[in-house]
C-alpha positions in Angstrom: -132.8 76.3 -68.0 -135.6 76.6 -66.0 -139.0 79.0 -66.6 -141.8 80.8 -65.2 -144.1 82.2 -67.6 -147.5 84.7 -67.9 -150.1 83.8 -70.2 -150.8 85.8 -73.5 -153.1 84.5 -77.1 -150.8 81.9 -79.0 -149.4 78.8 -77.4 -147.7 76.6 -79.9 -144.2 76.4 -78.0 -140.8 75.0 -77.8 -140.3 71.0 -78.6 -140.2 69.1 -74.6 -141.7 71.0 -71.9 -143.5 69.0 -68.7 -146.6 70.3 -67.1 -149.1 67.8 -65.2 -152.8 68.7 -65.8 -155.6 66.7 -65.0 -158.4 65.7 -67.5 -161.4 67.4 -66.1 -163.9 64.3 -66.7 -162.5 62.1 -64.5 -164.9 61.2 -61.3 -164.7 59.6 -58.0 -166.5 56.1 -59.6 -164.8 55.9 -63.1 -164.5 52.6 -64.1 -160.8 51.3 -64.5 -159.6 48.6 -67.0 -156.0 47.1 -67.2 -154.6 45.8 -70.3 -152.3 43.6 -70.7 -149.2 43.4 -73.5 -150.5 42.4 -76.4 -153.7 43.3 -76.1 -156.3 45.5 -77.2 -158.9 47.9 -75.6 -161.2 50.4 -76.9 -162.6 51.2 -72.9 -161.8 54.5 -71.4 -159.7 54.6 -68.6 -157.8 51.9 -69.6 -154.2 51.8 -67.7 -151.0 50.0 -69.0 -149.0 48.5 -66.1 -145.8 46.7 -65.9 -143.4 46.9 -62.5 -140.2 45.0 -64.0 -140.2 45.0 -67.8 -138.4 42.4 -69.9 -137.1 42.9 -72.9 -137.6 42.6 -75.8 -140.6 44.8 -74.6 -144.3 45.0 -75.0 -147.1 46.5 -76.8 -150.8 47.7 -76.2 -153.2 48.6 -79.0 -155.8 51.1 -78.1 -159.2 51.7 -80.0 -161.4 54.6 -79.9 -163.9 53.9 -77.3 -166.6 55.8 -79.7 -167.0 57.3 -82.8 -167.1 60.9 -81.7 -163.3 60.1 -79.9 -161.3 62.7 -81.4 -158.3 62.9 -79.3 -156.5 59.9 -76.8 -154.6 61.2 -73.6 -151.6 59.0 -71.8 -150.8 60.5 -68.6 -147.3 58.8 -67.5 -148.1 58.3 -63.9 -144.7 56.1 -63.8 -142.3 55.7 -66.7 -138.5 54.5 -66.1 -136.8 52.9 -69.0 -133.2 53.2 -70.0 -132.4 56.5 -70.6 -130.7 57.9 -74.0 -126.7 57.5 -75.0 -124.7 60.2 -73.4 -121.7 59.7 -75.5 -120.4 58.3 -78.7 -120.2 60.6 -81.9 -123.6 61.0 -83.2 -125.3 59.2 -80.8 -125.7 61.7 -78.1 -129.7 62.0 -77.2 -130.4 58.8 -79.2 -132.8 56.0 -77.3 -130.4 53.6 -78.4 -131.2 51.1 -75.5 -134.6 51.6 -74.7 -138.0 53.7 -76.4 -141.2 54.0 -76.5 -143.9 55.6 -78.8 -147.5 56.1 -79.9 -148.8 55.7 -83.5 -151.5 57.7 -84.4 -152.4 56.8 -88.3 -153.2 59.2 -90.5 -151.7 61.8 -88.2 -148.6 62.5 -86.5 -147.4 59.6 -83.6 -145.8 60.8 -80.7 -142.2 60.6 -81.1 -139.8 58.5 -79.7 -138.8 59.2 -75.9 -136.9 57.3 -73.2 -135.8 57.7 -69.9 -137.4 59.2 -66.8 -140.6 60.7 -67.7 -142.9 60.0 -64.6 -145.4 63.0 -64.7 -145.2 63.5 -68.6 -147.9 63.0 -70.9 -149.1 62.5 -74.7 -151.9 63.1 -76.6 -152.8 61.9 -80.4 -155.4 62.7 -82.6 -157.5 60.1 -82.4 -157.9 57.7 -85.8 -160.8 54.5 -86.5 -157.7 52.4 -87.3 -156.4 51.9 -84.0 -153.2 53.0 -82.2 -150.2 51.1 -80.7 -148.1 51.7 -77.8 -144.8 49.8 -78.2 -142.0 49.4 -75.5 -138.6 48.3 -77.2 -136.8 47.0 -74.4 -133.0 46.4 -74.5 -130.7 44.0 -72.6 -129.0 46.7 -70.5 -128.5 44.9 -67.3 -129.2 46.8 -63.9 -131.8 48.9 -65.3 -135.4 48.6 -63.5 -138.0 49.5 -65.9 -141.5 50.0 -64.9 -144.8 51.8 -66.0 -148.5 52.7 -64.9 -149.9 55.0 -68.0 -153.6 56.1 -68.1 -155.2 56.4 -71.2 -158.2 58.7 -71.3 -160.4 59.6 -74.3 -161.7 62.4 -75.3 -164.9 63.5 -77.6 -164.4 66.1 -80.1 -166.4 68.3 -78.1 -164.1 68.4 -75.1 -161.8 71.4 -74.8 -159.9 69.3 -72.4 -158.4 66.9 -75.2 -156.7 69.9 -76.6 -156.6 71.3 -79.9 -155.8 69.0 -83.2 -151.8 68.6 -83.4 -151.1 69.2 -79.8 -148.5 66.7 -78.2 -149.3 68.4 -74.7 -151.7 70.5 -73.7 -152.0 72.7 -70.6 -154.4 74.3 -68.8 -154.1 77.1 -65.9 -152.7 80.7 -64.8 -149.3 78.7 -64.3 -147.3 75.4 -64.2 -143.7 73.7 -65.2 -142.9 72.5 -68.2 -139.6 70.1 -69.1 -138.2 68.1 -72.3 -138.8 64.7 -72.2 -136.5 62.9 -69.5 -135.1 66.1 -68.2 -134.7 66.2 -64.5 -137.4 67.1 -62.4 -135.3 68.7 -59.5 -133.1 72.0 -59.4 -129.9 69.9 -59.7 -128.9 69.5 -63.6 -125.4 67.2 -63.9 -123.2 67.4 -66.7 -124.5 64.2 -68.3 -128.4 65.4 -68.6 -128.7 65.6 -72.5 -132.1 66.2 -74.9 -133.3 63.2 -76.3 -132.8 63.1 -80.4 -135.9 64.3 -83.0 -138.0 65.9 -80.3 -139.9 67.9 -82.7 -143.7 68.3 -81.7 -146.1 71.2 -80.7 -147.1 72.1 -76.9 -149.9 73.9 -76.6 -151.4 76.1 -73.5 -154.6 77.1 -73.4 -155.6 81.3 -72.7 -157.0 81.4 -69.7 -160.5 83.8 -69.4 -159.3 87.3 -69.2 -155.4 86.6 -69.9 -153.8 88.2 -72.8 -150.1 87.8 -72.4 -147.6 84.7 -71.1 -144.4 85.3 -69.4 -141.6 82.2 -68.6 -139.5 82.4 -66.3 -136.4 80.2 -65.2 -136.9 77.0 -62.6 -133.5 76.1 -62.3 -130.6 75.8 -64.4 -127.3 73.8 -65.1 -123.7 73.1 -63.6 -122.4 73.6 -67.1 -122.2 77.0 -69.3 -124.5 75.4 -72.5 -127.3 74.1 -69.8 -129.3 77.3 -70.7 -130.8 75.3 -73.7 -132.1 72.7 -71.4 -135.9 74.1 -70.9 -137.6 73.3 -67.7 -139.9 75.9 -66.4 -143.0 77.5 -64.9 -145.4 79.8 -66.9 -148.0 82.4 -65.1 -150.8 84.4 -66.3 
């Protein structure tokens, strides 16, 4: 199912929505660093790329860039892996193929997601032990898998970063928001499934002089149960 919503005072929602904000600190001149699997950076703006991953997959540890770092942003700007299983008793939703994840220690990692999630992003409280992004890449054959993910950090003093806890955060009078690997188009086929242990918070941020939120279908299914299936727009 598929929502519009207006904006009211508490934004702790459902457990996979999409919305694609933009960190507010960026500039024309930021500096960019690429890291490779396997390695480790405690820069800003670092990006993970890979067009044509292997398995048995890859991993990037990330540092906080300062001590005042209290929360670490990864926009997905590309992200195809191997979707979840789509049949089998009690493996329906499960990344059985494919996943990714980000620790966070000492606080709650993302969880584990797979599929199509260009557009999606995560963000972890940030913790002075370090985090790690991990690929587990499968044999599948004729799967492509491919990534570009920005990670951006943010000071405890940035509103941006979004509040302690949050998996997402959004800002603005509207936007969509979708479950990890749901798909971004009107057209929803039998097959499309949530992904397994999706539990998290998504948080939205009250906009200056809003009081009230209101969702709204985008789209919705070709079968009867699709209704569960949340992707959506909000508006203030």
């Amino acid at each position: 199912m598929l929502l519009r919503f207006t904006l009211s005072l508490v934004f702790i929602l459902f457990n996979a929505f999409f919305v694609k904000a933009t960190p507010n600190n960026q500039t024309s001149r930021e500096k960019r660093f690429s890291l490779s699997s396997g390695g480790t950076s405690s820069e800003n703006n670092t990006y993970l790329r890979e067009s044509s991953g292997t398995a048995p997959g890859s991993s990037y540890t990330i540092c906080k860039s300062a001590s005042d770092i209290c929360r670490i942003r990864l926009d997905l700007t590309t992200f195809s892996i191997s979707g979840p299983a789509t049949e089998g008793e009690g493996a329906i939703g499960n990344c059985v193929t494919d996943q990714f994840s980000i620790t966070a220690p000492g606080s709650r990692g993302s969880p584990i997601i797979c599929g199509f999630n260009t557009g999606q992003h995560l963000i972890v409280d940030a913790s002075d032990q370090c985090h790690v992004a991990s690929f587990s890449l499968g044999t599948t054959p004729l799967v492509t898998r491919s990534w570009d993910i920005k990670v951006t950090q943010f000071t405890c003093s940035q509103e941006v970063g979004g509040p302690a806890g949050c998996l997402q955060f959004f800002m603005g009078v509207s936007g969509t928001i979708s479950n990890f690997n749901f798909p971004a188009s009107m057209t929803v086929s039998a097959e499309t499934t949530h992904l397994s242990n999706q539990h998290y918070k998504l948080c939205i941020r009250r906009e200056s002089g809003y009081c009230s939120i209101c969702y709204a279908p985008f789209s919705t299914g070709s079968e009867p149960d699709d209704e569960v299936n949340f992707y959506g727009r909000w508006n203030f």
